[in-house]
BALOBA-1460 file (C-alpha; in Angstrom, 3 decimals):
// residues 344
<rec num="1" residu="x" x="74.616" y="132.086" z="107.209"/>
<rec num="2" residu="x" x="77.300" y="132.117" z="109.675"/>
<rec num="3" residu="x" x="80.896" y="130.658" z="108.240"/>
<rec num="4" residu="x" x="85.039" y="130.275" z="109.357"/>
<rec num="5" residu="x" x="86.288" y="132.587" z="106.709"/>
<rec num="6" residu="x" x="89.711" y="133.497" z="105.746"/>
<rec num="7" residu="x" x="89.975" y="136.372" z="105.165"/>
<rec num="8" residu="x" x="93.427" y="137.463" z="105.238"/>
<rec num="9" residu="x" x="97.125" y="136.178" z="104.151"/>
<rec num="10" residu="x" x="98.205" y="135.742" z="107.837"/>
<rec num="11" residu="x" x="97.655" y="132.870" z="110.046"/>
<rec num="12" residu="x" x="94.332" y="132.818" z="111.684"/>
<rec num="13" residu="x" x="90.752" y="132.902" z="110.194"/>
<rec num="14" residu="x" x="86.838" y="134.604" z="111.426"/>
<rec num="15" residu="x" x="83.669" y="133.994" z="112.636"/>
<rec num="16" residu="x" x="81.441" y="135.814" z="110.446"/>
<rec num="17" residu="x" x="78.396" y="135.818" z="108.079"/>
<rec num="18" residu="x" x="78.345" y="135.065" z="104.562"/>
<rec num="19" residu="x" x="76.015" y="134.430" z="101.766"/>
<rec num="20" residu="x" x="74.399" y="131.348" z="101.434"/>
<rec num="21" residu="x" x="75.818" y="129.739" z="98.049"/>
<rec num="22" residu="x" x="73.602" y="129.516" z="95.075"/>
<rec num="23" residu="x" x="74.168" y="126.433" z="93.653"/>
<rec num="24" residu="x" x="74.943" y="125.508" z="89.703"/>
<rec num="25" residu="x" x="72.721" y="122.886" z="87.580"/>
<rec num="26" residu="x" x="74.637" y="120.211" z="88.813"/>
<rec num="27" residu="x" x="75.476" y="120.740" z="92.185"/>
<rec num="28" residu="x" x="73.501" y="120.374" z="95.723"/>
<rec num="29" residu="x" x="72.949" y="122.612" z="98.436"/>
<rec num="30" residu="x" x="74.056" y="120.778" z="101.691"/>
<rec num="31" residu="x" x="73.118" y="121.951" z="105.112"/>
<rec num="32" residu="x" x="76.399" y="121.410" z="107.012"/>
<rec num="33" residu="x" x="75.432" y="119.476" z="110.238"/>
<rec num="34" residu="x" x="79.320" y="118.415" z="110.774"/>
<rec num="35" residu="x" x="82.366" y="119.187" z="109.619"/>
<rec num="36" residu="x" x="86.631" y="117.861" z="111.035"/>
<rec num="37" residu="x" x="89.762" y="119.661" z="110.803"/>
<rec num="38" residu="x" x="91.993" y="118.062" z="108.113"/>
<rec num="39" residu="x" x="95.956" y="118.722" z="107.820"/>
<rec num="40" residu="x" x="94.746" y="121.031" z="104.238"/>
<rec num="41" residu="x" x="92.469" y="123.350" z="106.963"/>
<rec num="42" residu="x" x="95.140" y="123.565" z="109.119"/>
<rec num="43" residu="x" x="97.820" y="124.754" z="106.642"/>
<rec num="44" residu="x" x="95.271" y="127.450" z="105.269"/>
<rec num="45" residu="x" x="94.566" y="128.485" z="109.133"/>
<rec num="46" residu="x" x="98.119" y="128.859" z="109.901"/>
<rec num="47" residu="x" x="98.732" y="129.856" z="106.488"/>
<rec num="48" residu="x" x="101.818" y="127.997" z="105.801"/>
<rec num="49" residu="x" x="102.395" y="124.013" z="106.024"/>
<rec num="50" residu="x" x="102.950" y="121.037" z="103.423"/>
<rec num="51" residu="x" x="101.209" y="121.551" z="100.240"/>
<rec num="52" residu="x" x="99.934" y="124.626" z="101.005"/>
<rec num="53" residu="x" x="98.177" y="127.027" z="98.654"/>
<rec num="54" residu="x" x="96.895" y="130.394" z="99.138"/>
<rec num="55" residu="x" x="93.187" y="130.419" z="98.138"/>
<rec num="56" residu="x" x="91.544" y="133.625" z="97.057"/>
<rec num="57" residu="x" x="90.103" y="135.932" z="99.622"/>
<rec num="58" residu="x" x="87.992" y="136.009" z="101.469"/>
<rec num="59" residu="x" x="87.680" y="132.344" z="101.199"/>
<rec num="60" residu="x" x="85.417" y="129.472" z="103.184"/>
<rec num="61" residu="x" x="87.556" y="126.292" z="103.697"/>
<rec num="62" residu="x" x="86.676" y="123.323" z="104.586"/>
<rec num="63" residu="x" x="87.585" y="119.748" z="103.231"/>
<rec num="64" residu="x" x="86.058" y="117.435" z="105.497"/>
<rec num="65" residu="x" x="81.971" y="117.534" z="105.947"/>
<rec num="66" residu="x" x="78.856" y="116.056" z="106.140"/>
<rec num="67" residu="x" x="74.719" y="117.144" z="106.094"/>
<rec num="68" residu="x" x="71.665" y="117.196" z="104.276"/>
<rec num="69" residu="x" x="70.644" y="117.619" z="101.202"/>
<rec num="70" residu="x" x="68.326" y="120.607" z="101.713"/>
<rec num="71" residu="x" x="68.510" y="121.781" z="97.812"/>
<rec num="72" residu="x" x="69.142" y="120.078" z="94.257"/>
<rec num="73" residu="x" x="70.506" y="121.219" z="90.598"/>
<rec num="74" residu="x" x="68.222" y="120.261" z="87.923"/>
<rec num="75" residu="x" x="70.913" y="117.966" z="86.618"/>
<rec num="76" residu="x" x="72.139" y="116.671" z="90.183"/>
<rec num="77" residu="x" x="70.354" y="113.031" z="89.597"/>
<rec num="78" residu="x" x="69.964" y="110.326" z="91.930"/>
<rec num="79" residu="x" x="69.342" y="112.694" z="94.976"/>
<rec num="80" residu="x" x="66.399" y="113.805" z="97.345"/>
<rec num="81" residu="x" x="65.610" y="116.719" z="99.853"/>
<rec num="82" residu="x" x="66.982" y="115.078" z="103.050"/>
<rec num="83" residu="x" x="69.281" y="112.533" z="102.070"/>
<rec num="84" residu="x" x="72.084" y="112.357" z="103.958"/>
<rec num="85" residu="x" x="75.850" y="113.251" z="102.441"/>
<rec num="86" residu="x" x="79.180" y="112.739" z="103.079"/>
<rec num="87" residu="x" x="81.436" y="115.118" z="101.160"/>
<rec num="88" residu="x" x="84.523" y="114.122" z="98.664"/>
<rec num="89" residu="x" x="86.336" y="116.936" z="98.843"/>
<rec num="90" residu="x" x="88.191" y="116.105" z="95.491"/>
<rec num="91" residu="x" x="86.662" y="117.415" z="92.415"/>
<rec num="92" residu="x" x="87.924" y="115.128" z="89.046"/>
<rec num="93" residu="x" x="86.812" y="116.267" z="85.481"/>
<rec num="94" residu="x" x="85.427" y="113.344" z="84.451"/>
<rec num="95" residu="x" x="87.532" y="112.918" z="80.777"/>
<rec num="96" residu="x" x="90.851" y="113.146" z="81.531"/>
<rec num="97" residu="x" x="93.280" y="110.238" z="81.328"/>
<rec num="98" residu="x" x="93.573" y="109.789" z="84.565"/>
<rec num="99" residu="x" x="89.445" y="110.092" z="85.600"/>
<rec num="100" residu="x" x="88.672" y="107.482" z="82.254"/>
<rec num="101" residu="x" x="91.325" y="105.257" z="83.849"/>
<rec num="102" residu="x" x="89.556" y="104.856" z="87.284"/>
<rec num="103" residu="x" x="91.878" y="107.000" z="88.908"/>
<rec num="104" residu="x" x="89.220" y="110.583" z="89.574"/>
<rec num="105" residu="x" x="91.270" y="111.061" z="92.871"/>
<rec num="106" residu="x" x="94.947" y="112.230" z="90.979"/>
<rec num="107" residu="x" x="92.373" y="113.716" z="88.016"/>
<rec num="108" residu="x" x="94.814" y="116.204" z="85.671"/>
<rec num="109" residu="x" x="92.103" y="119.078" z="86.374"/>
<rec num="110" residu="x" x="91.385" y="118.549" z="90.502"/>
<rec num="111" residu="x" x="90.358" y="120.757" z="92.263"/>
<rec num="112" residu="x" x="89.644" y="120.322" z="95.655"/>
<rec num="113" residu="x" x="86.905" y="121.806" z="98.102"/>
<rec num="114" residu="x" x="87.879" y="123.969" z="100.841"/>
<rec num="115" residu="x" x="91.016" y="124.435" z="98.976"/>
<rec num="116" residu="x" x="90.132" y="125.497" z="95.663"/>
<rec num="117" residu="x" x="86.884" y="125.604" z="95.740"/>
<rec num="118" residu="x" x="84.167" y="127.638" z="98.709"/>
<rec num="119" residu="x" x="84.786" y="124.195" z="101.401"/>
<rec num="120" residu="x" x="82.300" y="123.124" z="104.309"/>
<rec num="121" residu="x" x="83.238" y="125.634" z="107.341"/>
<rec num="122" residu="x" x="79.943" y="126.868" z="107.035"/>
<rec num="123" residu="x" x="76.134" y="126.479" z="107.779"/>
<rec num="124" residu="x" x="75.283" y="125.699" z="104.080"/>
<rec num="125" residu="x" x="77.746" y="124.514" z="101.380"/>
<rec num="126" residu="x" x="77.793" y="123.885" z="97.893"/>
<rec num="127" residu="x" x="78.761" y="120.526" z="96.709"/>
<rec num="128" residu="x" x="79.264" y="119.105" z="93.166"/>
<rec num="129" residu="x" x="76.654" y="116.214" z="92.938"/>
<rec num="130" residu="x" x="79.344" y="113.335" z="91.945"/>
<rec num="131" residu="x" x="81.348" y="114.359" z="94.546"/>
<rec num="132" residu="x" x="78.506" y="113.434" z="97.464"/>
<rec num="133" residu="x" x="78.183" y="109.955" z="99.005"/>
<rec num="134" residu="x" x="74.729" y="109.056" z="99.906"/>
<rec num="135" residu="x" x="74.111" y="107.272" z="103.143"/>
<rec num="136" residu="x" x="71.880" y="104.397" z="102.668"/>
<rec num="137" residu="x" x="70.436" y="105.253" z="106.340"/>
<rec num="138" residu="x" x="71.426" y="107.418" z="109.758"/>
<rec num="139" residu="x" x="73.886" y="104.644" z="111.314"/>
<rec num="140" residu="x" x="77.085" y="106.073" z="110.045"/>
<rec num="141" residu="x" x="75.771" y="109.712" z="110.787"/>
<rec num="142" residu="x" x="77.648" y="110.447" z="114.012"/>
<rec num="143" residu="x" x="80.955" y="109.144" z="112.069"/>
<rec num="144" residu="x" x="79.763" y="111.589" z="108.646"/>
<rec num="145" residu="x" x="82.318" y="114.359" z="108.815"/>
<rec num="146" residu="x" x="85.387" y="111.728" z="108.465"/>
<rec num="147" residu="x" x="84.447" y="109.566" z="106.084"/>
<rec num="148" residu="x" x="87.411" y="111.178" z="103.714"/>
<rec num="149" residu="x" x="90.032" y="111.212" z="106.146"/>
<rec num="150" residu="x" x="88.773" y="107.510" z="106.870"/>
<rec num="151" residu="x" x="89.068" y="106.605" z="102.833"/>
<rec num="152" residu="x" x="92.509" y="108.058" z="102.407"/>
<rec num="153" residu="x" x="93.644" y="105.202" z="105.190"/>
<rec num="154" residu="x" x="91.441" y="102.632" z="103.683"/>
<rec num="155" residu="x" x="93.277" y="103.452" z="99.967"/>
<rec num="156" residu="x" x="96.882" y="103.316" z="101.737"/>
<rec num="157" residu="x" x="96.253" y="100.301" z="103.953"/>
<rec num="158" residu="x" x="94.103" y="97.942" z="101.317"/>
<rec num="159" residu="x" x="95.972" y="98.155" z="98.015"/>
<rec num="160" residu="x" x="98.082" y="95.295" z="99.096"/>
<rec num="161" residu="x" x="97.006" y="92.086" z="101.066"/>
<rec num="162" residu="x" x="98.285" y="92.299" z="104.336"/>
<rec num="163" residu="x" x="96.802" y="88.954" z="105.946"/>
<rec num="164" residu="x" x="99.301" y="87.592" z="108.205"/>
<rec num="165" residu="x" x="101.892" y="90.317" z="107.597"/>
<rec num="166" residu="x" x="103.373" y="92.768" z="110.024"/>
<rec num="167" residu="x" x="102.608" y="96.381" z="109.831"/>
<rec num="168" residu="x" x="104.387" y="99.574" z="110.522"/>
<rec num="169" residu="x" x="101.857" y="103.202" z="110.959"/>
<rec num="170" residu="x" x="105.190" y="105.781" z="111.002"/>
<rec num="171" residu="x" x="102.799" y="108.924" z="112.936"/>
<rec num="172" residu="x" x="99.640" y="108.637" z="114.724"/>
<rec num="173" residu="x" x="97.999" y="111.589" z="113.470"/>
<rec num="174" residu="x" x="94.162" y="110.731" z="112.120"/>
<rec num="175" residu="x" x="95.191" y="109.389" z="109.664"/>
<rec num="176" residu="x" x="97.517" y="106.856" z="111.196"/>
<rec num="177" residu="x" x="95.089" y="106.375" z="113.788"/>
<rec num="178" residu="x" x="92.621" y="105.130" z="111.614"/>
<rec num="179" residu="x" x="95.345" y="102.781" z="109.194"/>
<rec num="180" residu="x" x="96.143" y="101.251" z="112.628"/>
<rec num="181" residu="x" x="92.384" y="100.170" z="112.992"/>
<rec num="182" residu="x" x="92.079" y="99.136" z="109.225"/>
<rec num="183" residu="x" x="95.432" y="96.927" z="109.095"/>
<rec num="184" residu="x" x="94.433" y="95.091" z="111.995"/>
<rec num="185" residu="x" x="90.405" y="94.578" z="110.839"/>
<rec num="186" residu="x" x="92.708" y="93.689" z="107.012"/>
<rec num="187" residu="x" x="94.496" y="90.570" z="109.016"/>
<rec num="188" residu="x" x="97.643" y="91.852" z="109.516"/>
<rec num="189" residu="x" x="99.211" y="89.801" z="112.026"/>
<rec num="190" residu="x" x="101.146" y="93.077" z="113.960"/>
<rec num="191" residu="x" x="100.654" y="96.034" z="113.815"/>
<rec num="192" residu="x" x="103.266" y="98.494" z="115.477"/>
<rec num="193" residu="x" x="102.341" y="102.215" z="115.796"/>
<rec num="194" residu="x" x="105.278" y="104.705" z="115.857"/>
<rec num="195" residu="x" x="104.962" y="108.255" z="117.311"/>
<rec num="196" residu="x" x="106.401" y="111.064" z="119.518"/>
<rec num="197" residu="x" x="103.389" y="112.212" z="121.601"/>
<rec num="198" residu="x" x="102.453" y="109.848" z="124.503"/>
<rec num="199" residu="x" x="98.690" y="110.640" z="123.983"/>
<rec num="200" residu="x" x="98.100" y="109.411" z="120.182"/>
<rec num="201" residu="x" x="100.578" y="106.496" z="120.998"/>
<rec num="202" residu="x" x="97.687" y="105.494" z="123.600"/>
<rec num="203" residu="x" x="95.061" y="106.304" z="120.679"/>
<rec num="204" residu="x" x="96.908" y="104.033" z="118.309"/>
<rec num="205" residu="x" x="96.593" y="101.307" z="121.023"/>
<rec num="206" residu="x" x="92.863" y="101.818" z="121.208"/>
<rec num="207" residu="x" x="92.455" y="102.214" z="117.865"/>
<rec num="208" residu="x" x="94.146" y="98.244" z="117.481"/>
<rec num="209" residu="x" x="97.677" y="98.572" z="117.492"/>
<rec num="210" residu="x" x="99.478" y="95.689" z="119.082"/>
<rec num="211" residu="x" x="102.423" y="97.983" z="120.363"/>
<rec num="212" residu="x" x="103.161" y="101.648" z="120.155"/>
<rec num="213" residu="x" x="106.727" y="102.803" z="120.269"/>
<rec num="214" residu="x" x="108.688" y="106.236" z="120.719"/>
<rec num="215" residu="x" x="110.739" y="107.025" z="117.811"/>
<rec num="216" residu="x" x="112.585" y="109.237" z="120.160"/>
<rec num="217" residu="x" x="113.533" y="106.315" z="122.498"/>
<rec num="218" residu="x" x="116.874" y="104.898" z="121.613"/>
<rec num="219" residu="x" x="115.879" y="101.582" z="121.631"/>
<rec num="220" residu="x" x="113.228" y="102.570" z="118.522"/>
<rec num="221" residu="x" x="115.031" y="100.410" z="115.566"/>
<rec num="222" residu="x" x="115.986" y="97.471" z="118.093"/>
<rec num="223" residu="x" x="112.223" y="97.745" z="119.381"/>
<rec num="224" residu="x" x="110.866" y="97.436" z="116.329"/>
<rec num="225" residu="x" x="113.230" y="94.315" z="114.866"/>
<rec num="226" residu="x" x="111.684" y="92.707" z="118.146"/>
<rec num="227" residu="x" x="108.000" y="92.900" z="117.241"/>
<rec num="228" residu="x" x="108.517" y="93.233" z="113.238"/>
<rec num="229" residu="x" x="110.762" y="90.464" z="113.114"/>
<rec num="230" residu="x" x="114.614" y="90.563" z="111.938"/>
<rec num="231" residu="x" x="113.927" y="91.156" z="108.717"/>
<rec num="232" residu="x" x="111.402" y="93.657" z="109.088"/>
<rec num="233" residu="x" x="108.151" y="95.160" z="108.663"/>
<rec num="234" residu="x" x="106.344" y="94.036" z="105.841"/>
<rec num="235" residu="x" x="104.733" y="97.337" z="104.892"/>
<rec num="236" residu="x" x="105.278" y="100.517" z="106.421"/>
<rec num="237" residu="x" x="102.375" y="102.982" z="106.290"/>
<rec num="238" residu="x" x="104.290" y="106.390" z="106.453"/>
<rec num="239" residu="x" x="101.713" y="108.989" z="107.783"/>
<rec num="240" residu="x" x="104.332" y="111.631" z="108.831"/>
<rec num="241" residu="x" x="105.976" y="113.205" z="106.190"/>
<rec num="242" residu="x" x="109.017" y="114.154" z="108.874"/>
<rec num="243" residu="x" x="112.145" y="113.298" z="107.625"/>
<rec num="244" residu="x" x="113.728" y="111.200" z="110.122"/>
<rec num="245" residu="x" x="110.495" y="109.426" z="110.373"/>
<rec num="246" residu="x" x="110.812" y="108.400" z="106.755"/>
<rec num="247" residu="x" x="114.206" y="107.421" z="107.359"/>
<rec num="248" residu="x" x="113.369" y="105.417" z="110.324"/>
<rec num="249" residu="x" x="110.345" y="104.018" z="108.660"/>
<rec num="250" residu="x" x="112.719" y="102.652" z="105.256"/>
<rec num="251" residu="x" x="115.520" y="101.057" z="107.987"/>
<rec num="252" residu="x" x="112.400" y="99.274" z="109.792"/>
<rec num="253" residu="x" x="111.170" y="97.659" z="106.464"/>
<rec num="254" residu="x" x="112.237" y="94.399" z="105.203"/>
<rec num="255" residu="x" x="113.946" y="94.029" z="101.663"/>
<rec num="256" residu="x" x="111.102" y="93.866" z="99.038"/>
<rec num="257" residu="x" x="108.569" y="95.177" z="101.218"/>
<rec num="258" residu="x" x="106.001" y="97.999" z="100.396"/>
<rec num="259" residu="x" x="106.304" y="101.832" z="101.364"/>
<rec num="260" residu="x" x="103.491" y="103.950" z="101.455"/>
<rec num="261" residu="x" x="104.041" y="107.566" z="101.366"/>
<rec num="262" residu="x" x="100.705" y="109.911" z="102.649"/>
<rec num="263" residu="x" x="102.279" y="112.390" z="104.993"/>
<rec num="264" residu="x" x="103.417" y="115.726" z="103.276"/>
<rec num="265" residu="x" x="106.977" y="116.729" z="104.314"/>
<rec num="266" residu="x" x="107.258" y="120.264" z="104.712"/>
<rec num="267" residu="x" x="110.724" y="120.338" z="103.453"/>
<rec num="268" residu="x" x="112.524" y="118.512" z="100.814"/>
<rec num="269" residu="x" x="113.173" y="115.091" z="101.936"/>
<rec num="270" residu="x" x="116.745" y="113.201" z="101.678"/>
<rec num="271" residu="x" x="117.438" y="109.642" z="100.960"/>
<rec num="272" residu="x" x="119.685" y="107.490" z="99.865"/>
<rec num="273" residu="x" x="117.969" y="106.178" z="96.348"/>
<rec num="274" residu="x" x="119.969" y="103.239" z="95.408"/>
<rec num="275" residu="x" x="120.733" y="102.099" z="98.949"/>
<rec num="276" residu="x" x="117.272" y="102.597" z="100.989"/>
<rec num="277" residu="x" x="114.844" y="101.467" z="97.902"/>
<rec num="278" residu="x" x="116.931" y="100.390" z="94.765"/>
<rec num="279" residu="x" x="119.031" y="97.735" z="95.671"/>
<rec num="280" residu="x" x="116.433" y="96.597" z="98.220"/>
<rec num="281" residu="x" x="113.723" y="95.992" z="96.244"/>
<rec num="282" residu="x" x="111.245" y="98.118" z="97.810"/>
<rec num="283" residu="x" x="107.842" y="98.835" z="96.371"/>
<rec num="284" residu="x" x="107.171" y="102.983" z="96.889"/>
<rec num="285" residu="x" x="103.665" y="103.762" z="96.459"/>
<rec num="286" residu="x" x="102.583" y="107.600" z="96.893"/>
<rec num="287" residu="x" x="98.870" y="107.797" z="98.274"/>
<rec num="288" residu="x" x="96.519" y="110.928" z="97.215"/>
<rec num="289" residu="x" x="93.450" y="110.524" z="98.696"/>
<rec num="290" residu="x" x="91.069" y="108.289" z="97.770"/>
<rec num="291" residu="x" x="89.820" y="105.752" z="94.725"/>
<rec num="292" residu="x" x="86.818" y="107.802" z="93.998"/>
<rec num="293" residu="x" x="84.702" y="105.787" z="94.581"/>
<rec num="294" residu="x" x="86.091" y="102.355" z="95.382"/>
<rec num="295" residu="x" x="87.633" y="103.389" z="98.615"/>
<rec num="296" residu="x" x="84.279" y="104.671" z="99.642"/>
<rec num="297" residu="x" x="82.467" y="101.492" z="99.191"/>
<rec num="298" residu="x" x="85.164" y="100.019" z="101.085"/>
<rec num="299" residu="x" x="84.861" y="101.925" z="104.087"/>
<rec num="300" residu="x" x="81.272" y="101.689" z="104.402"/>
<rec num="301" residu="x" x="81.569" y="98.118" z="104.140"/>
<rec num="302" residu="x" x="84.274" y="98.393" z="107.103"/>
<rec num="303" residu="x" x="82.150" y="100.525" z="109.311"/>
<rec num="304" residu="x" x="78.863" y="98.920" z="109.157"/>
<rec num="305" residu="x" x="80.472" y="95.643" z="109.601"/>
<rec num="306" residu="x" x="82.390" y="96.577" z="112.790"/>
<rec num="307" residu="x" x="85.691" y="95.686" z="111.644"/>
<rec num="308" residu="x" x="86.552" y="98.848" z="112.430"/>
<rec num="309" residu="x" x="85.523" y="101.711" z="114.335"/>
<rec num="310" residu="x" x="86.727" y="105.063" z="114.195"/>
<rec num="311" residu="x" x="85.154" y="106.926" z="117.011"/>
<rec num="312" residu="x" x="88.323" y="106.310" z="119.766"/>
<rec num="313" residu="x" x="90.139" y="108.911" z="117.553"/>
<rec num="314" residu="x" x="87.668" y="111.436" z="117.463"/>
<rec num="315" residu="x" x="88.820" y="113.193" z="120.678"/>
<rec num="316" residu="x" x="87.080" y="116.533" z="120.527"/>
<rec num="317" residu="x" x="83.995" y="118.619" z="119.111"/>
<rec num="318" residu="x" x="83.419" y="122.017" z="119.617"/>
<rec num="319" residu="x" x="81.378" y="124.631" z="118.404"/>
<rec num="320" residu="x" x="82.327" y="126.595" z="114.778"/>
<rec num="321" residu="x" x="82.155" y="129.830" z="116.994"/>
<rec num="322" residu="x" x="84.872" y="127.893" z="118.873"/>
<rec num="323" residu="x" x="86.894" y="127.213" z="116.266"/>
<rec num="324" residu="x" x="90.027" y="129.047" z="117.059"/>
<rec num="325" residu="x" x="90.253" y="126.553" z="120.290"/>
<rec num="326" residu="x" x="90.020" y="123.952" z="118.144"/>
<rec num="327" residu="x" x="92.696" y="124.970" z="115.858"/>
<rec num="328" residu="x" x="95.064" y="125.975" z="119.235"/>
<rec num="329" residu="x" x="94.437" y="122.532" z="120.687"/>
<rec num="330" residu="x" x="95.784" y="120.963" z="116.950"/>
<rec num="331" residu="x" x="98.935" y="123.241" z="116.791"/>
<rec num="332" residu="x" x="100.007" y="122.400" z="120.467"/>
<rec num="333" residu="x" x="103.141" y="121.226" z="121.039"/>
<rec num="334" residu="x" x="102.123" y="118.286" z="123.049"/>
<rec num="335" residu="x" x="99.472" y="117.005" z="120.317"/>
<rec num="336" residu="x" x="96.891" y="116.052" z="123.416"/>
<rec num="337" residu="x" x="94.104" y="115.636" z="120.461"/>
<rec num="338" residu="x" x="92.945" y="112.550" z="118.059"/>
<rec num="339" residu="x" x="90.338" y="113.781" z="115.193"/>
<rec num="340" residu="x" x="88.472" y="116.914" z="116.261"/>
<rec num="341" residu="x" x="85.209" y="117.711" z="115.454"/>
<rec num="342" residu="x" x="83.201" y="121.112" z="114.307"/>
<rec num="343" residu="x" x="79.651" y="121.582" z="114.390"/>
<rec num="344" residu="x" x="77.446" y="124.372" z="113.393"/>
C-alpha cells in the first residue's frame, strides 16, 4: 500500500509504500477512504509543537480517519465486511480507574493512534475494534474523517448548559470553528469568535458566530464587554493555547464563569492564580478529547439533526501524494485554511 511515513527526526515526512498491517484478534482492517490533518499530525510533520512526541521510525501517523471495514479479528464483535467507520484515535485499557469510571478518553494506559500507535495516513489501517464508530448508514460519510476533531468540541462546549448564555471561542482553528457551530445549535444566546487571521474569523461567522473580533485590534477587551455584556462572557472556550490569548480570554470572562482549556500552549503559560481564577470564582476545566463514547453519540445526534453542520470549515482536500501542500498551506503564516482534507 502506499502511506505518509515519517521517516526521519526532522521536519517533513514521504510518500512511499508500506506493508499492509496484519491485524491482531481484536482489531479491524480499515480501508482508509479519508483521513484530516489534526494539530498531533502537524507537530509530528514539523517535528516539534505542543505535546509533541517523537514516535518510533519509520512511523505512519495519522489521528483523524475514516473507511471500511474490509477485514475483522476473530474477537472484533459487532462488525461486518463493509461497514462504515469512523476512527477514535484514543486507545483506553479498559480497567483502569479512570476507563471503569467512564472516563476511557484520560485512560492511565492511552495510547493514541497516529501517535503511538501505526495512525491512518495510509491506504489500509489497523484499528482496535472498541475504538471504531459504526455508521448506522452513508449520510455522515462525506463528514467521516472529522468526526474526532468534531467530538473534542462537542465534549468542551456541552459539559455545561449554555442556553441563554454568552459564549467566548478564544482561536478559530477547527476546533474553534466547530465549538462556534455547537454553542450556537446548544442555545447560547452569543456567541463571539476571537482570532488573528481575517479568513477563519469569516469561517467562525459561517460556522454561527454572532461576531468575530481581532484580538490584535485595540478595541478587543472593550469589543467584547459590548457584545458579552459588562460582566462578561459566561464561558470562554479557549482553543488557542497562546498565552496572551489565555490572558485575554480570563479578563473577558465574568466572575464565576467557566474556562475551558483545549489548546496546547507551546510554552509554559503565566497567570496570575489567585487574582485571574481564585478570588473570582472561576470554574477551570481542562478538555482531552472526547467522552468515549458519550461525546460520540452526541455528535451524531447533532449532525443528523442539522443543528449543526460542519462542512463550512472543511476548506480543502487534496490528494495523500499531495500531502506536503497540504501541510505548507496549514503552517502558513496567514492561516488561509479551515479543516483540510486527505484522501487516498
Amino acid at each position: 500500500m502506499k502511506a505518509i511515513v515519517k521517516t526521519s527526526r526532522t521536519r517533513g515526512a514521504s510518500y512511499r509504500d508500506a506493508e499492509v498491517p496484519v491485524i491482531t484478534k481484536d482489531e479491524l482492517l480499515v480501508r482508509v477512504t479519508a483521513a484530516s490533518i489534526s494539530p498531533g499530525d502537524l507537530a509530528i510533520f514539523n517535528h516539534a509543537g505542543p505535546g509533541f512526541a517523537t514516535p518510533t521510525l519509520p512511523f505512519i501517523f495519522g489521528q483523524e480517519f475514516c473507511g471500511e471495514v474490509v477485514e475483522i479479528g476473530s474477537q472484533a464483535k459487532g462488525f461486518d465486511k463493509g461497514d462504515f467507520v469512523s476512527v477514535e484515535s484514543h486507545v483506553f485499557c479498559g480497567v483502569c480507574g479512570q476507563c471503569r469510571n467512564d472516563q476511557r478518553h484520560i485512560c492511565q494506559n492511552l495510547r493514541v493512534i497516529g501517535r503511538d500507535l501505526q495512525g491512518g495516513f495510509a491506504e489500509y489501517a489497523a484499528v482496535p475494534a472498541r475504538c471504531a464508530w459504526k455508521h448506522s448508514d452513508s449520510s455522515l460519510k462525506d463528514i467521516g474523517p472529522v468526526m474526532e476533531p468534531f467530538g473534542s468540541a462537542v465534549h468542551a462546549v456541552l459539559s455545561e448548559d449554555l442556553v441563554g448564555r454568552t459564549v467566548l471561542i478564544s482561536g478559530c482553528a477547527p476546533h474553534g470553528l466547530f465549538a462556534a457551530g455547537i454553542a450556537k445549535a446548544a442555545g447560547a444566546k452569543r456567541v463571539v469568535a476571537v482570532d488573528a487571521s481575517a479568513y477563519r474569523r469569516k469561517l467562525a461567522l459561517k460556522m454561527g458566530a454572532d461576531t468575530a473580533i481581532d484580538p490584535s485590534d485595540k478595541t478587543c477587551l472593550s469589543g467584547l464587554s459590548k457584545f458579552c455584556g459588562p460582566e462578561g462572557a459566561d464561558a470562554v472556550i479557549e482553543m488557542s493555547g497562546a498565552q496572551k490569548a489565555v490572558a485575554l480570554g480570563l479578563k473577558a470572562l465574568r466572575p464565576g464563569g467557566r474556562f475551558v482549556a483545549f489548546g496546547l500552549p507551546v510554552t509554559d503559560i503565566s497567570l496570575d492564580y489567585a487574582g485571574d481564577i481564585v478570588k473570582r470564582g472561576l470554574r477551570l476545566e481542562g478538555v482531552a478529547g472526547r467522552e468515549i463514547f458519550r461525546s460520540w453519540y452526541k455528535m451524531e445526534s447533532l449532525l443528523k439533526s442539522g443543528a449543526v453542520d460542519p462542512r463550512p470549515a472543511i476548506t480543502h482536500t487534496f490528494a495523500f501524494k499531495d500531502f506536503k501542500k497540504a501541510f505548507a498551506l496549514i503552517n502558513s503564516k496567514d492561516k488561509k485554511c479551515g479543516k483540510v482534507i486527505l484522501k487516498p
